[in-house]
N, C-alpha and C positions, 0 to 999 in steps of 0.2 A: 258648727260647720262654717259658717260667717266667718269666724277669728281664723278659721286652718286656712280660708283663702286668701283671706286679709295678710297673713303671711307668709304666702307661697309668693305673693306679688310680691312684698316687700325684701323674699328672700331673692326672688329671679329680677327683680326690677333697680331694685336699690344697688344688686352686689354688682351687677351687669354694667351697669350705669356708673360706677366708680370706677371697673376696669376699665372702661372706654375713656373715662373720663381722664386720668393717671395710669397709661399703658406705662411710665414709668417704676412707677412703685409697686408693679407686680408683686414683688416679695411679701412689702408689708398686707397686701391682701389677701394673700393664704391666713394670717390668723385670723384675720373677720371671719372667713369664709369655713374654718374649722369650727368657729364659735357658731356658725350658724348651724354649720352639721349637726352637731352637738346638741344645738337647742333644737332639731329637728327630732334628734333623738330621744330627747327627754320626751319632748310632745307624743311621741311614738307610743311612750312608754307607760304615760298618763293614759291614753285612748285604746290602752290593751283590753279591758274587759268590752268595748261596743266593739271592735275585730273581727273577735268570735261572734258576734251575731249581725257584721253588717259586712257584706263584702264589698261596699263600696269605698267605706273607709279605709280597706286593705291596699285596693289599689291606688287608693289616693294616699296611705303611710308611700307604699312600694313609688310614686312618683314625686314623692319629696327626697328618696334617699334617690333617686337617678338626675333629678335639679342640682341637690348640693354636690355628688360626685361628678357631675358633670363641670359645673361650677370650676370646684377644687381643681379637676384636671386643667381646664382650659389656664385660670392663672399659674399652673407650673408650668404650662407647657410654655406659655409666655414670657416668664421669668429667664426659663435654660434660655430660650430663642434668644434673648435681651442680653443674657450672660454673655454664650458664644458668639454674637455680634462684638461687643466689647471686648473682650479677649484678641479675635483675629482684628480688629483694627486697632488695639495696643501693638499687637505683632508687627501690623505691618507699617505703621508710624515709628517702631523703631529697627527696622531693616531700612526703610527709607532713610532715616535719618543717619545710619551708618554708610550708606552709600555714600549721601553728600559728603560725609565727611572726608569720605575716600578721595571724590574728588576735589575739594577745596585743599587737602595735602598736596593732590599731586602736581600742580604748578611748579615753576622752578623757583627759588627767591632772583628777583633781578639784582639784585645788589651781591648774593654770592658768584652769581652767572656771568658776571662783569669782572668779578675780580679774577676767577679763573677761564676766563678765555682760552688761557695760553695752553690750560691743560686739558679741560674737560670742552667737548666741542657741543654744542645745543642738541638738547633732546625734545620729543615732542610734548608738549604742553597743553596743557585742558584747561580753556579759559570757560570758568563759571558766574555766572551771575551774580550779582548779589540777592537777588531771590531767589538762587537756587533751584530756579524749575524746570533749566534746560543746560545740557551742555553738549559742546562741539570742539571737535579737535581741530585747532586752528595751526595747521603746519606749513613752516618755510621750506623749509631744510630740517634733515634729520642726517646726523653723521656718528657715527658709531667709533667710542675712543675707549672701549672698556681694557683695563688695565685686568689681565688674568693674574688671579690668586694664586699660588700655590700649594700644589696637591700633597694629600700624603707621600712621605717614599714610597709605599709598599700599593700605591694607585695604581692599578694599571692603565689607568685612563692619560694618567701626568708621569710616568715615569720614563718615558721615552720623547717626554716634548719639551724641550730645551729654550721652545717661545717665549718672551717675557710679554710681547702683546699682543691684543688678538689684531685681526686685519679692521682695518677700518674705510668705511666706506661714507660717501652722504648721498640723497636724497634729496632730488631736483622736481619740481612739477612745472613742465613744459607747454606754449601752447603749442598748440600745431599751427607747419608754416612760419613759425616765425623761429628766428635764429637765435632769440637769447634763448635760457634755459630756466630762467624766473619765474615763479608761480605769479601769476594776475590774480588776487583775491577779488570774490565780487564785489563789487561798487555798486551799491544801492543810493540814488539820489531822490530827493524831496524838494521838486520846484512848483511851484504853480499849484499847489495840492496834488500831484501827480506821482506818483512810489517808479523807480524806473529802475532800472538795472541796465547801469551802463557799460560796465564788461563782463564778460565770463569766460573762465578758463577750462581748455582740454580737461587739465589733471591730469595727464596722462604722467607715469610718475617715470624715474628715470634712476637707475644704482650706477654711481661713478665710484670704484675704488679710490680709497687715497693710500693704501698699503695693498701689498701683492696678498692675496688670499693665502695660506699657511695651511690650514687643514681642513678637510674632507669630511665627512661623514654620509655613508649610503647605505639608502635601506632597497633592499630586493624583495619583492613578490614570493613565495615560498614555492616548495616543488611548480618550479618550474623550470624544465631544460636550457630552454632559448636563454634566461634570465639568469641563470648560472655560467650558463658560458661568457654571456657577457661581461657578467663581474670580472670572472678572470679574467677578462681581457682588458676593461679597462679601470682596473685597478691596477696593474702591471702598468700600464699607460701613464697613468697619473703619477708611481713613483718615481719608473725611470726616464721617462721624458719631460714631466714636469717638477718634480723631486717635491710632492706634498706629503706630506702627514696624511695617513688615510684609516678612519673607523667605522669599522663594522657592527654588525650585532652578533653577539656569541654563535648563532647559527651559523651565518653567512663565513667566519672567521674559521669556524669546524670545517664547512664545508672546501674553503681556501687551502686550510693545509691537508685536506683529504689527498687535494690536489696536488700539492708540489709543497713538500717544508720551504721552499724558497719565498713562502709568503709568509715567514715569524714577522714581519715589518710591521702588520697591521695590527692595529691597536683595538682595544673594543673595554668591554665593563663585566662585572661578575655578577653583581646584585642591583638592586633596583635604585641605593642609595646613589651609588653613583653618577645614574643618569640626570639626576640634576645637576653635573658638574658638564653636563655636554654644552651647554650655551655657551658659558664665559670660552670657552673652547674651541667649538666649531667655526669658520668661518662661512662655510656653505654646506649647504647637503643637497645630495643627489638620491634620485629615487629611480627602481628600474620596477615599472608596474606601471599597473591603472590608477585612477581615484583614490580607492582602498590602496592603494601603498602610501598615497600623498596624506589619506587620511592618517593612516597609522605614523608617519613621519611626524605630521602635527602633535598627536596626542603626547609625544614622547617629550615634549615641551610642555611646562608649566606656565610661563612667562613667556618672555620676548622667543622669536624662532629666527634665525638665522635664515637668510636666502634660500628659497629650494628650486635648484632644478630638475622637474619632472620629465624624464624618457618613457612615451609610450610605448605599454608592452602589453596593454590591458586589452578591454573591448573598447567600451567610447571615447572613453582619454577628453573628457569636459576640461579636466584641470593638467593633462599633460602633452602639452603642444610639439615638442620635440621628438624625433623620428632616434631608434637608438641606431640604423643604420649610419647616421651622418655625427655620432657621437664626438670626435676628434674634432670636429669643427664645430660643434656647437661649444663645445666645452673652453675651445680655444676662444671664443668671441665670448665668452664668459664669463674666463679668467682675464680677461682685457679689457672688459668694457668699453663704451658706458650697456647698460643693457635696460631694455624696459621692463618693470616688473608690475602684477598686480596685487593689489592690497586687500586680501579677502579676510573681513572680519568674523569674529567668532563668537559664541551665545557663550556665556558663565551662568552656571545654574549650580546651584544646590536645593539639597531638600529639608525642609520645618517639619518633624516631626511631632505629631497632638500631642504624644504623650514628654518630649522635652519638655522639664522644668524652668527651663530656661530659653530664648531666643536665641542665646549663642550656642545651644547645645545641636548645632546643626550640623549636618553631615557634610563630607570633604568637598570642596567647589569641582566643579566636570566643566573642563573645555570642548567645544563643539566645533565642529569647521560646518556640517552639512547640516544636524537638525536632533533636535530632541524631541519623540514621541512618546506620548501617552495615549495607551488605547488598552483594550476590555480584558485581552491577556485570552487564557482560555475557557472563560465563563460565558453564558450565552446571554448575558443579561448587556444591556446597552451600558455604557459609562454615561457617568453623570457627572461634570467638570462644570464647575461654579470658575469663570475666570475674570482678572480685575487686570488691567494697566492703568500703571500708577495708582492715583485714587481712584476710579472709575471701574465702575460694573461696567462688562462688555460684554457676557450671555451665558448662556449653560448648553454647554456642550452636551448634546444625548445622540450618541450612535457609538460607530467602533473606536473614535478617539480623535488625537487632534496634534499636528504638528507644527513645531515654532522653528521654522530656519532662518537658517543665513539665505542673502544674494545668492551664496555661491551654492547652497543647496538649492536651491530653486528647481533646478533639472533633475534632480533624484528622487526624493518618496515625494516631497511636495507636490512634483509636475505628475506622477503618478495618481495622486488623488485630486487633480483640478486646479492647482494651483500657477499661479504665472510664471513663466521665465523671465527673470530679471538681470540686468548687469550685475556681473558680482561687485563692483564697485561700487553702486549705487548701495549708500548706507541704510538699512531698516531690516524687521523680522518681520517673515513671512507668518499668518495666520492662517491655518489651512484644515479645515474640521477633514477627516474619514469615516467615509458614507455615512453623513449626517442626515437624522431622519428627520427631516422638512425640507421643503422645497425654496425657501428662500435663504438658505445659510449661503453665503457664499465668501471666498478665501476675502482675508484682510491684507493688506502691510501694511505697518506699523513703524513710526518714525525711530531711529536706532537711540536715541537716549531714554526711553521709557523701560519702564522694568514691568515685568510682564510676572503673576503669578497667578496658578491655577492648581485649585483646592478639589480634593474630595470630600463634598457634602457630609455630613454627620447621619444625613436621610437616604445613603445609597447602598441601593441592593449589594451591590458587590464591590470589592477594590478595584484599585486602577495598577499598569506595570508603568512603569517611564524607561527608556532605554535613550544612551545619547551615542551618537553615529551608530546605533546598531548595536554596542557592546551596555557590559554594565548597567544589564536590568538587574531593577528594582521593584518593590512593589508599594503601591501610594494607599494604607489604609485612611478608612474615612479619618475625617479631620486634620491629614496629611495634605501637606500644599508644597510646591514645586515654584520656584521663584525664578526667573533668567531676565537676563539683561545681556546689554554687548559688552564684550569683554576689551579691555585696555590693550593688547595684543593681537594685532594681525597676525596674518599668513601670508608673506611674500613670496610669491610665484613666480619666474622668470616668465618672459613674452619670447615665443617666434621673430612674432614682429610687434605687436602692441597688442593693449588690453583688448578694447572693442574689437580689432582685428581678429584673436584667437576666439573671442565668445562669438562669434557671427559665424568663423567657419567649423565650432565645434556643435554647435545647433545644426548647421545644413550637413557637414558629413556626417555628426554622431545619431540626430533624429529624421535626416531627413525633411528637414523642415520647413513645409509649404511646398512639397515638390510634386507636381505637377503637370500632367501631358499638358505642353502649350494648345491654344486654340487654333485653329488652322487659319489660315488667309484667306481662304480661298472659298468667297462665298456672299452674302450681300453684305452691303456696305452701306452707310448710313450717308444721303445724299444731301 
């Protein structure tokens, strides 16, 4: 009896104490710990005839095989744990390291920059560190000199457009009050041990054509009256009193010639291949709708998006400041410039599937203008979101799910679950749990060069959906992770009158916001 305890210590005491001692070599301690089973076994099997006549030694065989299967269990369970650790931070050390690379490409060479001045006019540039751990777009001027390819014959996108180049324009950041139109970058000085910031600029940005705009492109809001009549009217508008180039969407173009064959003019695309030939193409686009028309304008862009002008036709009109009543004169000071626009950035996400063999085996990238959510879908079980920016653990999401926007989403499902109204210029994602169950979570933003990725646990009751502006869900099974960062590509919005100007008055008409029976005068006063 002595020797069977002598070895239950040495089997619970020894193997225990090796595990703690080397949580890394988990692996190699599953064969100790079979070998111990084993010799537990044996011993079992020597001590079969005293069994049968002692039931104490039964229950003490019966607690040596529950020591070593316990044992066994806990070093595998530590092993996988150790595995899938190693695994997703392989993963994410090389998604990180594909980023940088992206951006140490994308600078311009100065020495080719120099020699083609004459032809190619400056684009914007992403000055990175040389440590790599933060980047920012540092822009003078942006002027757009893109030289259009040429279409198939049988295009119908390019077979009516005779343009050899697109319109081009540049990109001024202005301060207020003052007369030039120079960006002032901040000036940080260091006197006396003292960090200062001696200037700062508006930013307020400013589109000066340097060629006449040449073609059009408008999306319309769908069955709607008001929004069809419009088109016809001021598509007819823009041919014959300003003589553009004007495309439509297959629908919008059915719906034209429903109206009068007098509109064969308008141009449009058959298949989806096409629409990636609308950039080098369009010079501006016009929207007749709310948000969701500006949103759907956006998506139809991969890359860079040409100017849009949005005409409110919606409910709130966040993102469309122009009345379609006064069309003709908006459109006139448009095509003339100079005109202010805002620069609303957008999230780039894709999804790392567990079961890819590979880290490039990852699904097609999704541009966002408002927000990308993840939440429980229709299971009644809470979501469990394990989430990291950059290298850093940031928490585990448990309730219905959790949304990552832009500035400019900030007023849409964000401000719906608690989240702040932000300028949409002001650069960062929004962090914004829905109806998380504790009482101190509350929303984040997050500076716009970090890349943000959030995983479904391997330990979660149920999947996760992800859906980006609303469209194109998905479902996130466990060991599935969702990655976003901000995307190279703005969304250039026209202004009324200026940036801060339209987001101040599209909070106070569109929410209401802060309004309030004044206190009355009349009453005591503080002597």
């Amino acid at each position: 009896m002595c020797t069977k305890v002598l070895f239950l210590d040495s089997l619970g005491n020894g193997d225990a104490n090796s595990l703690r001692s080397n949580p890394e070599n988990a692996f190699s301690d599953l064969n100790s710990l079979a070998q111990s089973e084993k010799a537990v076994e044996e011993l079992l099997i020597q001590q079969t005839p005293m069994q049968a006549s002692d039931d104490h030694l039964i229950e003490f065989s019966e607690a040596l095989r529950t020591v070593a299967k316990a044992l066994r269990g806990s070093a595998e369970g530590k092993a996988l744990a150790q595995a899938e650790a190693a695994e997703w931070k392989r993963r994410y050390e090389l998604e990180r390291s594909k980023n940088l690379d992206l951006l140490r490409q994308a600078p311009l060479n100065e020495e080719a920059n120099s020699m083609e001045m004459d032809h190619i006019a400056k684009s914007p540039r992403l000055h990175v560190p040389e440590n790599g751990k933060s980047a920012r777009y540092a822009l003078e001027r942006i002027c757009a000199h893109e030289v259009l390819q040429d279409c198939e014959p049988n295009s119908p996108i390019g077979s009516n457009n005779k343009l050899k180049r697109k319109a081009s324009f540049k990109l001024s950041w202005g301060c207020k009050g003052q007369a030039n139109d120079q960006h002032k970058k901040d000036i940080v000085s260091f006197e006396s041990g003292n960090i200062t910031t001696a200037d700062r600029s508006s930013k307020q940005i400013s589109l000066t054509w340097e060629t006449s705009p040449q073609n059009v492109l408008i999306f319309t809001k769908p069955k709607s009256t008001s929004v069809q009549v419009l088109s016809v009217e001021m598509v007819r508008w823009l041919r014959e009193q300003k003589g553009l180039n004007v495309y439509v969407e297959p629908r919008v173009k059915a719906e034209l010639l429903s109206e009068s064959s007098s509109f064969d003019f308008v141009q449009t695309w058959e298949d989806d291949k096409e629409i990636s030939l609308l950039h080098p193409k369009v010079d501006l686009v016009i929207t007749l709708g709310g948000d969701g028309t500006v949103l759907w304008a956006a998506s139809m862009f991969k890359g860079p998006v040409p100017p849009i002008v949005p005409f409110s036709m919606g409910s709130l009109g966040f993102m469309t400041p122009f009345h379609s009543e006064q069309y003709r004169e908006c459109l006139e000071a448009v095509l003339k410039g100079p005109l202010s626009i805002t620069l609303r950035h957008r999230l780039q996400c894709h999804i790392i599937r567990d079961k890819a063999r590979h880290d490039y085996e990852t699904e097609e990238n999704m541009l966002v203008l408002n927000e990308v959510t993840i939440d429980r879908g229709i299971t009644s079980f809470l979501t469990n979101l394990e989430c990291y920016c950059d290298n850093s653990f940031v928490t585990c999401v448990q309730g219905d799910g959790l949304i990552l926007s832009t500035t400019s989403g900030s007023t849409a499902y964000s401000l719906a679950a608690g989240g702040s109204m932000v300028h949409p210029q002001v650069p960062g994602i929004l962090f914004t749990p829905i109806c998380p169950h504790s009482l101190s979570f509350r929303p984040l933003i997050l500076p716009d060069h970090v890349t943000v990725r959030v995983q479904v646990p391997f330990n979660s009751r149920s999947s996760a959906w992800v859906s980006f502006d609303g469209k194109g869900r998905k479902q996130l099974e466990a060991g599935d992770a969702l990655v976003c960062s901000m995307a190279p590509w703005p969304v250039s919005t026209a202004c009324q009158v200026e940036s801060t100007n339209d987001f101040l008055r599209s909070i106070h008409d569109g929410l209401h916001w802060n309004l309030r029976k004044t206190q009355s005068s009349d009453g005591p006063r503080e002597t």
